[in-house]
C-alpha positions in Angstrom: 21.9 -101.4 34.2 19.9 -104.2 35.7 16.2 -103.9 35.9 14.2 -103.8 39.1 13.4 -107.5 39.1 17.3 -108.6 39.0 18.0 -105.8 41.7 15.5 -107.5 43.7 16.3 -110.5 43.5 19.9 -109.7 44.2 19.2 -107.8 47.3 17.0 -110.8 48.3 20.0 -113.3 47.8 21.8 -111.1 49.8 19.8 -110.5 52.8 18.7 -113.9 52.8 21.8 -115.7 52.1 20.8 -117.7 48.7 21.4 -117.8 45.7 19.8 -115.2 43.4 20.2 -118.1 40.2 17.4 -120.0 42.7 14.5 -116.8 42.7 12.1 -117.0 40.1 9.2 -114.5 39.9 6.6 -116.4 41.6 8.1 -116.8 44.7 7.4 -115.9 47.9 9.5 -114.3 50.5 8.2 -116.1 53.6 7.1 -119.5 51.8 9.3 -119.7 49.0 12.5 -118.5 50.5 12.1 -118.7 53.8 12.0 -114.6 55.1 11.6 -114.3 58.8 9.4 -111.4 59.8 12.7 -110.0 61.0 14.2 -110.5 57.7 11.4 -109.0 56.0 11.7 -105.6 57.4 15.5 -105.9 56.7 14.2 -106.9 53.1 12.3 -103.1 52.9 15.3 -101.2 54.1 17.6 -102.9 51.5 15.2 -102.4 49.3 14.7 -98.7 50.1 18.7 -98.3 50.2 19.2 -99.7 46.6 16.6 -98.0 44.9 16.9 -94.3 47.3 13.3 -94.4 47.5 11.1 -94.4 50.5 8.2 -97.1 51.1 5.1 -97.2 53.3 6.7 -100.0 55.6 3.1 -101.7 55.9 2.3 -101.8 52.4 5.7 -103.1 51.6 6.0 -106.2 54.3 1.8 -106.9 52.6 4.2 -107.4 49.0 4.4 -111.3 48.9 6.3 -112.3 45.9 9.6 -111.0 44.1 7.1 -110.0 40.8 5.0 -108.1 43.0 7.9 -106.7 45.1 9.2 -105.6 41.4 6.3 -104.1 40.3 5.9 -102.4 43.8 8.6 -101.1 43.9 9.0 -99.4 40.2 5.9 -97.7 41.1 7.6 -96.0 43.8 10.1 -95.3 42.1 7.9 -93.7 39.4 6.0 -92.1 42.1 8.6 -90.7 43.9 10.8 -89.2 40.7 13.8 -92.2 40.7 15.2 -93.0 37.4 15.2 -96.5 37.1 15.7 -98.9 33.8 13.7 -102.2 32.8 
């Protein structure tokens, strides 16, 4: 299974229409890779859709870079009982 940094980084080629080879860790959605404010909420729903969690929608769109979104994101997970690998 991938671990949460490839799954978001492959949602976030996705939604964003590049190419997940091009997203390194230190990126960020709006600088980096270009995210739209529009895109960014999209970003938290695909997010919440791959992983089956549930985020606070403000403290997700404050997550600025794929490692943070990773890390973020795992702690939901953790927090909210979601098996997840890496």
């Amino acid at each position: 299974m991938a671990t949460v940094e490839d799954r978001v980084k492959a949602v976030t080629a996705k939604t964003l229409n590049i190419d997940a080879a091009d997203i390194q860790v230190e990126h960020s959605f709006t600088f980096d890779l270009g995210a739209e404010s529009v895109q960014s909420v999209e970003l938290v729903a695909m997010f919440e859709e791959e992983f089956g969690i549930e985020m606070d929608e403000d403290a997700a769109l404050s997550v600025e870079t794929i490692g943070s979104a990773s890390e973020f994101i795992a702690r939901v997970c953790v927090e909210q009982g979601v098996a997840i690998e890496g």
